[in-house]
Structure formats: structure tokens, C-alpha cells
Backbone as ProteinMPNN parsed JSONL, in Angstrom:
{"seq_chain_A": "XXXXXXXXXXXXXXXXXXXXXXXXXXXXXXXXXXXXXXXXXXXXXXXXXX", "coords_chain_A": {"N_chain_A": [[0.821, -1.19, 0.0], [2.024, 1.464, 0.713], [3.916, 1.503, -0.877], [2.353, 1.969, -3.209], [0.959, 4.383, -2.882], [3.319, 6.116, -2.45], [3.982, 5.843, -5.084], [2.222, 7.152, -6.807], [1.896, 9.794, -5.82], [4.535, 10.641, -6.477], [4.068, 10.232, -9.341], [2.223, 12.33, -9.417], [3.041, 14.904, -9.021], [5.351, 14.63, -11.301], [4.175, 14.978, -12.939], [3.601, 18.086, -13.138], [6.024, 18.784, -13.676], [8.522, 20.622, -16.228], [10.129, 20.515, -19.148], [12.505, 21.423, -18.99], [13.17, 21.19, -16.295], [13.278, 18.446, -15.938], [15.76, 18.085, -17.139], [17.197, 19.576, -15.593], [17.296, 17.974, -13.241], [18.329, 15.573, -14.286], [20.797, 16.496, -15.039], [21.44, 17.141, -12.326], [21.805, 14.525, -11.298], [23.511, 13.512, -12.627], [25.929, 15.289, -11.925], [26.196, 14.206, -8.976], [26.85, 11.725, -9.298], [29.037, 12.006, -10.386], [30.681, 12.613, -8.74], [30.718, 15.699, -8.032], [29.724, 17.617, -5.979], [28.837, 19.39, -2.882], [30.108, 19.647, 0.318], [27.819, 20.505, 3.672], [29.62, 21.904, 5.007], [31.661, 22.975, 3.818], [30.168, 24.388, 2.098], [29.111, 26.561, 3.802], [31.414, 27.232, 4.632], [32.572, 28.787, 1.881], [30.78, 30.328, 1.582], [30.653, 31.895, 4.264], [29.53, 31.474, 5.939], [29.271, 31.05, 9.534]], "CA_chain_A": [[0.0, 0.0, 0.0], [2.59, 2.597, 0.73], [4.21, 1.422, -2.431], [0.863, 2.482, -3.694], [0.558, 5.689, -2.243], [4.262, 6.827, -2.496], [3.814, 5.996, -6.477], [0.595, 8.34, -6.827], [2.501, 11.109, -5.407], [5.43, 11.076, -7.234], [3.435, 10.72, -10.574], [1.549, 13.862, -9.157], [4.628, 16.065, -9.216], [6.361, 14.62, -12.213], [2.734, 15.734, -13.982], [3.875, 19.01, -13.055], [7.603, 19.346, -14.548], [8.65, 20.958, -17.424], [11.428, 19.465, -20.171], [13.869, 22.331, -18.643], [13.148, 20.805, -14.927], [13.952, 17.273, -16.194], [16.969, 18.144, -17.479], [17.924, 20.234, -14.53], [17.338, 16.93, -12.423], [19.144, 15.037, -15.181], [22.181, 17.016, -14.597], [21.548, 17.37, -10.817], [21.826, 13.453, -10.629], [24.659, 13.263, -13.119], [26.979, 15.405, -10.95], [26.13, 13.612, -7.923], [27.419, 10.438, -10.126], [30.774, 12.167, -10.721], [31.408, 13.372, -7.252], [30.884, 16.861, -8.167], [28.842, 18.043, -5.085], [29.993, 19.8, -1.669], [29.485, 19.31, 2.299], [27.593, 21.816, 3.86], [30.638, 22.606, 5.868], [32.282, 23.854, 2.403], [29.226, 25.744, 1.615], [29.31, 27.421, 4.847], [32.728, 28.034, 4.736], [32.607, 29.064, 1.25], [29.703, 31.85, 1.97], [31.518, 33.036, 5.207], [28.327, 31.433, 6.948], [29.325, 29.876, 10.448]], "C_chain_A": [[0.872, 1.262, 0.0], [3.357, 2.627, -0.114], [3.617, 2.332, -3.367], [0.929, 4.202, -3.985], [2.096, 6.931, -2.307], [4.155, 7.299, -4.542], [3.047, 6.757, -7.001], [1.477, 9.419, -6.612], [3.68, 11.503, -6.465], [4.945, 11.41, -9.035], [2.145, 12.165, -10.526], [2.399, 14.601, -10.088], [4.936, 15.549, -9.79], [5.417, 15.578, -13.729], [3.034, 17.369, -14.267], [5.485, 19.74, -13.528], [7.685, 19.491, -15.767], [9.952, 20.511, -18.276], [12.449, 20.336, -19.317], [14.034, 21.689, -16.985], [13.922, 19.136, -14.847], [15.281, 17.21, -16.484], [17.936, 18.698, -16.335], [18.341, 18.697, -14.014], [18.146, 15.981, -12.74], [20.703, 14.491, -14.424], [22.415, 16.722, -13.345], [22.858, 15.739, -10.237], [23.449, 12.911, -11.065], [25.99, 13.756, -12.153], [26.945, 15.127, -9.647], [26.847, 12.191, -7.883], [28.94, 10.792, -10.059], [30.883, 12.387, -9.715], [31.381, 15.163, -7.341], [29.653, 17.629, -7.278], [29.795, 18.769, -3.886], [28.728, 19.79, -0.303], [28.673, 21.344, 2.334], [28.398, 22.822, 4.588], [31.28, 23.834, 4.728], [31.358, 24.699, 2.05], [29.496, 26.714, 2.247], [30.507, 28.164, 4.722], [33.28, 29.296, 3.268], [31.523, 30.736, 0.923], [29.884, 32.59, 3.041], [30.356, 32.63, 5.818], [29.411, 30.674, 8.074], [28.399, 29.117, 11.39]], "O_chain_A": [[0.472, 2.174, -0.724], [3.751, 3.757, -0.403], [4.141, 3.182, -4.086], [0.939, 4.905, -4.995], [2.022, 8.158, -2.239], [4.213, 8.388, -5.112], [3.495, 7.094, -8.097], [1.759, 9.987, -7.666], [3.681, 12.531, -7.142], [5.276, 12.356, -9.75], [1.482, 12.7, -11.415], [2.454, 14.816, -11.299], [5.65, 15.015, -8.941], [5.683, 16.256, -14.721], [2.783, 17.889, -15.354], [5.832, 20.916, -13.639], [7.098, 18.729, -16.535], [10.856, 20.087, -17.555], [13.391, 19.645, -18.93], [15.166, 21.775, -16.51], [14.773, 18.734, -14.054], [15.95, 16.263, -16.069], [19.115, 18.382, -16.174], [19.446, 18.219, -14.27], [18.764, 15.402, -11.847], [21.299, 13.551, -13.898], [23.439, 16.105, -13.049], [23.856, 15.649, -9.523], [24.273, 12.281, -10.402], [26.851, 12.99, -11.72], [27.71, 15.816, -8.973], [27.294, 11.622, -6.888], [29.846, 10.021, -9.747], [32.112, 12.33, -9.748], [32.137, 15.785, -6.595], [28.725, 18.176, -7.874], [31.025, 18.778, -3.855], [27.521, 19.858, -0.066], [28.763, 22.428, 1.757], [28.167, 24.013, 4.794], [31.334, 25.061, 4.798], [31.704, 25.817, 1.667], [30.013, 27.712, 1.744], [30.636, 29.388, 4.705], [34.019, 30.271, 3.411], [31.669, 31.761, 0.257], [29.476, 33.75, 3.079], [29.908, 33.584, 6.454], [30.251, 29.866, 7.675], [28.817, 28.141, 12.014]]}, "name": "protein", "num_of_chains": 1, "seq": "XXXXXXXXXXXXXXXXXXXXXXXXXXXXXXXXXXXXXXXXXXXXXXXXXX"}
């Protein structure tokens, strides 16, 4: 059932993306594949947030 119910949802919201959103996500997933992501420590540190 929550198989069910998770599957419904996601075909909600995919109802709602546009070719430029897919592609974003595409990409998103691709550089997550290469290692090309960062900690949030590096963000932080990188925006002068502490």
C-alpha cells in the first residue's frame, strides 16, 4: 500500500515538470554520479556562513 501511495505522489509532481526541470534533475543526478557536489561545511565556509 505505501508502495501504492508513495507511487501516486510522485506521478503527481512529475505531472507538473517541465522538459527544462527534467533536465535540470538530469544534470543534478549526473553530478552527484561524478562526485561533483559539496558538504555543507564547504558551503558554509565558502559563503563566510558559520
Amino acid at each position: 500500500m505505501l508502495e501504492r501511495l508513495t507511487g501516486d505522489a510522485l506521478e503527481e509532481a512529475a505531472e507538473g515538470l517541465t522538459d527544462e526541470d527534467v533536465r535540470d534533475i538530469e544534470e543534478a543526478i549526473a553530478d552527484i554520479k561524478a562526485g561533483r557536489v559539496y558538504t555543507t561545511e564547504e558551503v558554509k565556509r565558502e559563503l563566510g556562513i558559520d
